[in-house]
C-alpha positions as CSV (number, residue, x, y, z in Angstrom):
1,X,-35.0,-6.9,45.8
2,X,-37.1,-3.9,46.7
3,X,-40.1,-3.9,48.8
4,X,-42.2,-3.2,45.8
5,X,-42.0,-6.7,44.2
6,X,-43.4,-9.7,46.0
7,X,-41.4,-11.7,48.5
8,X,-39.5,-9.0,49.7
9,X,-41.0,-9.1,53.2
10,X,-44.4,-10.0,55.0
11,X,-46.9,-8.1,53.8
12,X,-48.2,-5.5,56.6
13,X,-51.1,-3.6,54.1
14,X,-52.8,-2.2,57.5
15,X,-48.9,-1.0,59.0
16,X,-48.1,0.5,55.7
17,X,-51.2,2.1,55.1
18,X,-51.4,6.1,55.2
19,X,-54.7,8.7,55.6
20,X,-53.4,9.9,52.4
21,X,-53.7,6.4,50.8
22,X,-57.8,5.6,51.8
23,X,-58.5,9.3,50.4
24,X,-56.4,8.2,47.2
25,X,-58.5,5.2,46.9
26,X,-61.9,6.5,47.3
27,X,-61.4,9.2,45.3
28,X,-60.1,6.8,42.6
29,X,-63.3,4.4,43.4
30,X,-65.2,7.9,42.8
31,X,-64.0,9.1,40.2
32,X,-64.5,5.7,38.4
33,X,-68.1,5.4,39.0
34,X,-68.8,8.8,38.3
35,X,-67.3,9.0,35.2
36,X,-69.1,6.5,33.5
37,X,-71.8,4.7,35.8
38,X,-74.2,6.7,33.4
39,X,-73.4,4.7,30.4
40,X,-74.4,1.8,31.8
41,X,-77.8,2.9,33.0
42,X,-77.9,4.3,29.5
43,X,-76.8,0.9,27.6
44,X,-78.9,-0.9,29.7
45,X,-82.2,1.2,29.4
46,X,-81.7,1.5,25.6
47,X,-81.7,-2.3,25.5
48,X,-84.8,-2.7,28.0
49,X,-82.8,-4.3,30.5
50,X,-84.9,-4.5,34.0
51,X,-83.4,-3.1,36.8
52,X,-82.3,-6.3,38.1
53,X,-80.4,-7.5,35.2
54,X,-78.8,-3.4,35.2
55,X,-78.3,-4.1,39.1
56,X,-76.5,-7.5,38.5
57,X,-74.2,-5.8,36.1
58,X,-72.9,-3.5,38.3
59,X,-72.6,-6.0,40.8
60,X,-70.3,-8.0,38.2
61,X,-67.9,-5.6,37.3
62,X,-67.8,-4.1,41.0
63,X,-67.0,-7.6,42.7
64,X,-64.6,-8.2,39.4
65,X,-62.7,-5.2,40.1
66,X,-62.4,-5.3,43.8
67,X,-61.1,-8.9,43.8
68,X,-58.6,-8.3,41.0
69,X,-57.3,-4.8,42.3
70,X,-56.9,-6.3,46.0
71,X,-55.2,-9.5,44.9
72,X,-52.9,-8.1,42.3
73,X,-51.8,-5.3,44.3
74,X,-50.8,-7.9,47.0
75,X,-49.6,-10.1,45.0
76,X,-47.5,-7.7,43.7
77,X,-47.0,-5.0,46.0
78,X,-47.8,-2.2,43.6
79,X,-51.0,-0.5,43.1
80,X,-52.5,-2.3,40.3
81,X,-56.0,-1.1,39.9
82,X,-58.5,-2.9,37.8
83,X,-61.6,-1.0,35.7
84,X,-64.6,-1.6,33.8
85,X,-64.3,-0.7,30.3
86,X,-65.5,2.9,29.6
87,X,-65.0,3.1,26.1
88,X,-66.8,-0.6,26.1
89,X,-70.1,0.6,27.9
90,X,-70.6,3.7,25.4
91,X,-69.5,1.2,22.5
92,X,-73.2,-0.7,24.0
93,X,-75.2,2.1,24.1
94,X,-75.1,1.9,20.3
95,X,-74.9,-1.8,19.7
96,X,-76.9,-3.8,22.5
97,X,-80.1,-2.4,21.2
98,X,-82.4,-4.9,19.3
99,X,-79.9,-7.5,20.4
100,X,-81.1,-10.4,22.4
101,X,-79.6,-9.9,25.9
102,X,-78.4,-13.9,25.8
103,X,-76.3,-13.0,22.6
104,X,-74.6,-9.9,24.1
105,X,-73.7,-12.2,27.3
106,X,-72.2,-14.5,24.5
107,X,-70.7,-11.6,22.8
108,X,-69.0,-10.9,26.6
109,X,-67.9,-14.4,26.9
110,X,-66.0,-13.8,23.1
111,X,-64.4,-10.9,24.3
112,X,-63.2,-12.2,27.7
113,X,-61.7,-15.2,26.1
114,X,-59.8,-12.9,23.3
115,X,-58.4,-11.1,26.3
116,X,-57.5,-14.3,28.5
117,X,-56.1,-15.6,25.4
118,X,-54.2,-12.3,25.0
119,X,-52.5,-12.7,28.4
120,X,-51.6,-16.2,28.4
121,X,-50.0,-16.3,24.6
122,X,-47.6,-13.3,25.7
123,X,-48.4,-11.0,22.8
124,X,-49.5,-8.1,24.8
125,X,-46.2,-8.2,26.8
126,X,-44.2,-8.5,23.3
127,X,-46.1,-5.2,22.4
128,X,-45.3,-3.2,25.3
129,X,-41.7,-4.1,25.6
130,X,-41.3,-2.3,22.0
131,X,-43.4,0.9,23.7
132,X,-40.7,3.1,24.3
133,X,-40.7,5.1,28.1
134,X,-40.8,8.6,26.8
135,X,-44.2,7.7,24.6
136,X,-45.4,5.5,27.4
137,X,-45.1,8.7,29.6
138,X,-46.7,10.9,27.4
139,X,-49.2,9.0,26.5
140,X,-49.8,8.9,30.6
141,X,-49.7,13.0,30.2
142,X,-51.9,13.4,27.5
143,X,-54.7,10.5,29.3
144,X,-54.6,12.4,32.5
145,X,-54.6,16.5,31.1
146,X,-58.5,16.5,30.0
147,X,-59.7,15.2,33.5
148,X,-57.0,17.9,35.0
149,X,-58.4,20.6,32.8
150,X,-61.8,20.2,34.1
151,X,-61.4,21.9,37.6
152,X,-61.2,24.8,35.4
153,X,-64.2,24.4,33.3
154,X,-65.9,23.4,36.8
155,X,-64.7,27.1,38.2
156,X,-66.3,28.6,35.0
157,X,-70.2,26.9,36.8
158,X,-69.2,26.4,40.6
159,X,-66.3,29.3,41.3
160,X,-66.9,29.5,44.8
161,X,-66.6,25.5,45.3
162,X,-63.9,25.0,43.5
163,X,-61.6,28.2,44.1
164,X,-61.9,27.0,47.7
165,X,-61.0,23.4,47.0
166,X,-58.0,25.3,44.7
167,X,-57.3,27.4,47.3
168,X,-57.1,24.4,50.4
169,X,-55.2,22.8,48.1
170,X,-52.6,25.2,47.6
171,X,-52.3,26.3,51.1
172,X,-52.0,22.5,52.5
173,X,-49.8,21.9,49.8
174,X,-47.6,24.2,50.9
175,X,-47.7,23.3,54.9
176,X,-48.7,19.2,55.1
177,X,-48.8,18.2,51.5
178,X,-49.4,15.0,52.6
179,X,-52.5,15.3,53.4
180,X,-53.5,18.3,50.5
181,X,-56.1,15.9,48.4
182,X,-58.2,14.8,52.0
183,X,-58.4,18.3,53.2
184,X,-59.2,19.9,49.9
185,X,-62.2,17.3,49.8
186,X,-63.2,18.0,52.9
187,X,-63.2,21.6,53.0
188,X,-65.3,20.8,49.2
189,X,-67.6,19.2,51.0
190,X,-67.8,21.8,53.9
191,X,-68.4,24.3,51.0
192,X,-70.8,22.1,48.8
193,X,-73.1,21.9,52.5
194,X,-72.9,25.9,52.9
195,X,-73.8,26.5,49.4
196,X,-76.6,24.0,49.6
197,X,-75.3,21.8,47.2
198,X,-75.5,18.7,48.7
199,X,-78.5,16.7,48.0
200,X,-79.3,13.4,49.5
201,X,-83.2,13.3,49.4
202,X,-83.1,10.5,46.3
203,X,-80.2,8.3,48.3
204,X,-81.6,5.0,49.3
205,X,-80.3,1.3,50.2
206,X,-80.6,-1.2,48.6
207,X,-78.4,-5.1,48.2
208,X,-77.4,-6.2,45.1
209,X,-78.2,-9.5,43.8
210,X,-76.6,-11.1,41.1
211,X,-78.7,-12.3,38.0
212,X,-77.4,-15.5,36.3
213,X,-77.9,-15.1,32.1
214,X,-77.0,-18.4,30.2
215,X,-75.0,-17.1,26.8
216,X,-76.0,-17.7,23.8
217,X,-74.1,-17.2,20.5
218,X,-74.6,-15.3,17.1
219,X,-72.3,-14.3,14.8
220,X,-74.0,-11.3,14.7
221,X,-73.4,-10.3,18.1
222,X,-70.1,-11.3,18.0
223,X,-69.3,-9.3,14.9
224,X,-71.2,-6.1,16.4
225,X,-70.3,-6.7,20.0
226,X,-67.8,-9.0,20.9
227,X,-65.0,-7.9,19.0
228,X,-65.1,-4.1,19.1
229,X,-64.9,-4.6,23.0
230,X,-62.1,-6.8,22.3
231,X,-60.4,-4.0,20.4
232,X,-61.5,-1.1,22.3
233,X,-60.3,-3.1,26.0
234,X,-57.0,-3.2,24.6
235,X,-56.3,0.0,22.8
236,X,-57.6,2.4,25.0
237,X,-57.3,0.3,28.7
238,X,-54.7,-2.2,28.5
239,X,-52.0,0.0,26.9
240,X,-52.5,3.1,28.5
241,X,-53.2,1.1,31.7
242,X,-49.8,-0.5,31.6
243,X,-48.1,2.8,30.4
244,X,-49.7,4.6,33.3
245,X,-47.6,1.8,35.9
246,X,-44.2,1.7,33.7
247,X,-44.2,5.7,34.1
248,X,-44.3,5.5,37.3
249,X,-41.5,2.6,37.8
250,X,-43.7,0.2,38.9
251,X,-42.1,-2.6,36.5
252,X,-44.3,-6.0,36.4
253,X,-45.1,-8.0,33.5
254,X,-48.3,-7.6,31.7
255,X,-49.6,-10.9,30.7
256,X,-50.4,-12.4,34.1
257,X,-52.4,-8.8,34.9
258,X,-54.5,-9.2,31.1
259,X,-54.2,-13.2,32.0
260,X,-56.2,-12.4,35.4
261,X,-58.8,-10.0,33.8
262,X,-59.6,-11.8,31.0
263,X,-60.4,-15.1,33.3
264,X,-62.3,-12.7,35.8
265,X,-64.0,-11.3,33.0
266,X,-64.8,-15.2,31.9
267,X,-66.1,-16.0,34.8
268,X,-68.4,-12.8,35.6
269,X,-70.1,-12.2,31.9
270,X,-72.9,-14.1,32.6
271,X,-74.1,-11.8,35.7
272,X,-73.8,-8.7,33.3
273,X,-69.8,-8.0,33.1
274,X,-68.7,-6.3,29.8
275,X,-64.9,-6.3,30.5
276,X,-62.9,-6.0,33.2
277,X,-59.4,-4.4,32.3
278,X,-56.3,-2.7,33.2
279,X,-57.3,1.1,34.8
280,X,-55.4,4.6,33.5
281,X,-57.0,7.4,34.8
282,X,-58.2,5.8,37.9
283,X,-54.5,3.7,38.5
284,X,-52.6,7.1,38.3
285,X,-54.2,8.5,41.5
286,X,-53.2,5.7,43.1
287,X,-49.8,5.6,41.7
288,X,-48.8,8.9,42.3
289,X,-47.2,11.0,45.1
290,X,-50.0,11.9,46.5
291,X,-51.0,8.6,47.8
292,X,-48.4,7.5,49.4
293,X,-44.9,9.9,50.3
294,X,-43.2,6.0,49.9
295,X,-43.2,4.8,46.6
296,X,-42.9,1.0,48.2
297,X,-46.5,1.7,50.0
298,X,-48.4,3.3,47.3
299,X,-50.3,-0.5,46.7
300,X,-51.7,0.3,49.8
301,X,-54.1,3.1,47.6
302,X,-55.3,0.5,45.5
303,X,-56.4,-1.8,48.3
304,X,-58.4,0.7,49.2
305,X,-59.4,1.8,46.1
306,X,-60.8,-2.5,45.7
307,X,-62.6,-2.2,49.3
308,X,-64.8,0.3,47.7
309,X,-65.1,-1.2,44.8
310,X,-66.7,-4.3,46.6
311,X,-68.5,-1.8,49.1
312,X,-70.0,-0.4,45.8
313,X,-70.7,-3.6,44.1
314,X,-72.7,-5.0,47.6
315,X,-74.8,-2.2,47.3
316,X,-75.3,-2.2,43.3
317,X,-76.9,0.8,41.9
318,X,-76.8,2.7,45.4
319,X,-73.6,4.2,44.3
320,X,-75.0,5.8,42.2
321,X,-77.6,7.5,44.4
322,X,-74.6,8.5,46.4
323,X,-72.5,10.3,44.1
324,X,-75.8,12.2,43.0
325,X,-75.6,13.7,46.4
326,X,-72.4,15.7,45.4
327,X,-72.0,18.7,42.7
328,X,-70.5,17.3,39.8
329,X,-67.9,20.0,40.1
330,X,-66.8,18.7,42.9
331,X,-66.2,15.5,41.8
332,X,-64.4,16.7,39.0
333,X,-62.4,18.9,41.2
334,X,-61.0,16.4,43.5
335,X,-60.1,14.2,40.6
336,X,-58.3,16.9,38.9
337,X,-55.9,17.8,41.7
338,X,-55.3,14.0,42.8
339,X,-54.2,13.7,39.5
340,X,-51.9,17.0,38.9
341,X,-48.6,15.0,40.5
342,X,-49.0,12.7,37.9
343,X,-49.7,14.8,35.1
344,X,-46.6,16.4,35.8
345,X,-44.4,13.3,36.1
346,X,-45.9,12.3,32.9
347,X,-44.3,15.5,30.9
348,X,-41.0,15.5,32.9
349,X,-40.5,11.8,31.9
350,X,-41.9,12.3,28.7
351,X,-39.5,15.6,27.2
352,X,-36.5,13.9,29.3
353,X,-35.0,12.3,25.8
354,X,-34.3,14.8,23.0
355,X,-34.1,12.2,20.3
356,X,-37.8,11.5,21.5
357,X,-38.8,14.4,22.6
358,X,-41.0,15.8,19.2
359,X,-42.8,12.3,19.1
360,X,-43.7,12.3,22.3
361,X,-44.9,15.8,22.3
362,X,-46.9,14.6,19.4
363,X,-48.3,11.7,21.6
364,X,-49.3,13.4,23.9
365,X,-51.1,16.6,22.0
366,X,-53.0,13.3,20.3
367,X,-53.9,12.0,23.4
368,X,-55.2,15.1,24.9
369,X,-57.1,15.9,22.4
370,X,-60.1,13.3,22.3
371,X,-60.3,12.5,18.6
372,X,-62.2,9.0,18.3
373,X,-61.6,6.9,14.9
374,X,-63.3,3.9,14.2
375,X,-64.8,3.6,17.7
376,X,-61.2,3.4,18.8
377,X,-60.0,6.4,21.3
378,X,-57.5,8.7,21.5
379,X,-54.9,6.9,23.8
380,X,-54.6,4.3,21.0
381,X,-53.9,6.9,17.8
382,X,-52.0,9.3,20.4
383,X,-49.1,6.2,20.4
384,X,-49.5,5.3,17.0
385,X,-48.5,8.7,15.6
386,X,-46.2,9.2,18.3
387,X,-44.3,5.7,16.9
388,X,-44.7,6.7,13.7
389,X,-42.7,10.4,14.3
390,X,-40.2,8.7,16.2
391,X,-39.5,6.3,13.4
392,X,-39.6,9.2,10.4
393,X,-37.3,11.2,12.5
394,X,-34.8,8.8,13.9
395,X,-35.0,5.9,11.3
396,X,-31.3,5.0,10.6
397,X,-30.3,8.4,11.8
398,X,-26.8,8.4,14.0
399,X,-27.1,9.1,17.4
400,X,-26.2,12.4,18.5
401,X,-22.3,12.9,19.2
C-alpha cells in the first residue's frame, strides 16, 4: 500500500508539509474566492438579501469547504479540495430574484439531498468508472487552458506586472523550481507595491456570524432552483472534479466524497450554502507538481488550502476586501502559472492513446472553449462529444495490429 491511501502510516501533515505546499494552497483558496466571490454579492444583492444573511452565506460555504477539504484529504491522504458551486451562484443571479429567500433555502435543501442521495446510491461512481482516462485528462486540459491563457490577456493591461512574475518564474524555474510559484508571487507583489497597485484603504475586519433561515418549500422554487443546481453541481463540478484527481493518479472512489458534500451541503443550507462540491480548477493546483516534488505529500496543499478556507469563512465578507487589495492581473497570473504543470500533464495523458487520441482532442477543444447550453457548461458537453467520437470512430472497429 502506498503512502497515498489511508492506513499506510501515521499521519505527520506538519512533517510532510513543504513552503511549496502553503503557497499552493493559498493560491488555490485565492484563486477560488476571486473567481467567483462576486456572484454571490451579485445573487445576493439582486435578491435584497441584507448583508448579514450575504455574510452568513459565505460563512456557510467557507466553514463547509474547510471541514470537508481538511477531513477528506486526511482521511485519504490525497489532496481532495472541496468548492462552492460557481456555475450554481451565477445560475442565482437569474433565478433567486422575486423568490422568497425561505423557498430558495428549501430549494438548497432539494439539491443537497439529490447530491447526498447521488453519493450513497453509487450512481456517480458507476458513471465515472465508464469515463475513460484519456477523456478524463483532456477534459482536465481543456478545464484548466482558459484560466492559463489569462496571464497573457493580463500582459495585454499590466505588462510590467506580469512579464516580471513570467520572468521570476522562468528563472526560478530553472534554478529552485520548487519554490517558482512562491517567488513569482512574491516578487508580483513586490512589483504590484512599486507600481502602486496595491490598494488596501477599503480593507476592514470584520467576524462573521452565521444567520439561521428555516426552509420552506414550493414547487416553484424547486423547479427554478433546486434542480438546475442539482444538474449544474454535477456536470460541471463533480465530474470534472473527479477527472481532475484520476489524471493525476490519485485513485479513490467517488461516492463517499459526493456522499460527504451532499450531507455538508444538508447540514449548512439553512445559513446560506448553495452547494458544496467536488473542486477542478482549484484541486489541480493542489494536485500538481508544483505543490509538492512528492506525489505521497501533495494532500498536504489542500490542508492548507481548507485552513484558509476557514480563515476566510471566520472573517466572512473580509476576504473580499482583501483580494480587492491586489490587481486582478495578478491574481490571474499566479493562478495561471500554478496551473501550467497541470495543464501540461493533462495533454500528455490525454494524446498518450491513438485509438483515443481524436476524441479527446475534441474534448478538450470543447472544454476550452466556454460554450454554455441549457445553463449547463462546457466541461459537461466537452465529455459528451468527446464519448460520442470515441464511440463513432472505434465502435466495433478491431484494435490495431
Amino acid at each position: 500500500m502506498t503512502s497515498s491511501q489511508p492506513g499506510s502510516s501515521f499521519l505527520r501533515p506538519l512533517a510532510d508539509t513543504s513552503p511549496s505546499a502553503v503557497v499552493a494552497g493559498f493560491v488555490a483558496m485565492m484563486t477560488g474566492y476571486t473567481s467567483s466571490l462576486v456572484l454571490m454579492f451579485q445573487a445576493g444583492q439582486a435578491a435584497h438579501l441584507s448583508a448579514a444573511q450575504i455574510s452568513s452565506w459565505i460563512w456557510a460555504l467557507s466553514i463547509g469547504m474547510g471541514i470537508c477539504t481538511i477531513g477528506l484529504s486526511l482521511r485519504y491522504r490525497m489532496p481532495i479540495v472541496i468548492a462552492w458551486s460557481t456555475p450554481g451562484a451565477a445560475l442565482l443571479i437569474t433565478s433567486l430574484p422575486g423568490v422568497p429567500y425561505s423557498d430558495a433555502i428549501g430549494a438548497f435543501v432539494v439539491c443537497a439531498v439529490l447530491l447526498a442521495a447521488c453519493g450513497l446510491t453509487g450512481g456517480f461512481e458507476k458513471l465515472m468508472r465508464h469515463v475513460p482516462g484519456s477523456l478524463a485528462a483532456a477534459l482536465l486540459a481543456g478545464i484548466l487552458f482558459e484560466i492559463g491563457l489569462e496571464i497573457f490577456v493580463a500582459a495585454q493591461h499590466q505588462t510590467e506586472l506580469v512579464l516580471s512574475m513570467f520572468a521570476a518564474y522562468l528563472v526560478t524555474k530553472r534554478l529552485v523550481p520548487r519554490y517558482a510559484i512562491l517567488l513569482s508571487l512574491l516578487a508580483g507583489i513586490l512589483v504590484a507595491g512599486a507600481l502602486g497597485q496595491l490598494d488596501f484603504s477599503h480593507f476592514h475586519v470584520a467576524l462573521a456570524r452565521p444567520v439561521w433561515t428555516t426552509p420552506t418549500f414550493s414547487l416553484a422554487s424547486i423547479v427554478s432552483i433546486g434542480i438546475p443546481l442539482f444538474v449544474v453541481a454535477m456536470a460541471s463540478q463533480n465530474v470534472p472534479g473527479m477527472a481532475v484527481l484520476r489524471a493525476d493518479n490519485y485513485n479513490v472512489a467517488a461516492s463517499p466524497l459526493i456522499s460527504v458534500t451532499g450531507l455538508a451541503s444538508l447540514v449548512l443550507a439553512p445559513f446560506g450554502s448553495h452547494g458544496l462540491n467536488m473542486a477542478a480548477i482549484t484541486a489541480a493546483i493542489c494536485t500538481g507538481h508544483e505543490a509538492h516534488e512528492n506525489h505521497a505529500k501533495r494532500y498536504t496543499a489542500a490542508i492548507w488550502c481548507g485552513l484558509f478556507y476557514l480563515i476566510a469563512g471566520i472573517f466572512g465578507a473580509t476576504i473580499a476586501a482583501l483580494f480587492a487589495a491586489f490587481p486582478a492581473a495578478l491574481v490571474a497570473a499566479i493562478a495561471a502559472l500554478a496551473l501550467f504543470g497541470s495543464i501540461m500533464n493533462g495533454l500528455t495523458n490525454a494524446m498518450s492513446d491513438a485509438r483515443q487520441r481524436e476524441a479527446a482532442l475534441v474534448t478538450f477543444m470543447v472544454t476550452a472553449s466556454g460554450l454554455t447550453l441549457l445553463s449547463i457548461g462546457s466541461a459537461f458537453w466537452g465529455l459528451i462529444a468527446g464519448a460520442l467520437t470515441l464511440f463513432v470512430l472505434n465502435w466495433r472497429k478491431p484494435p490495431a495490429s
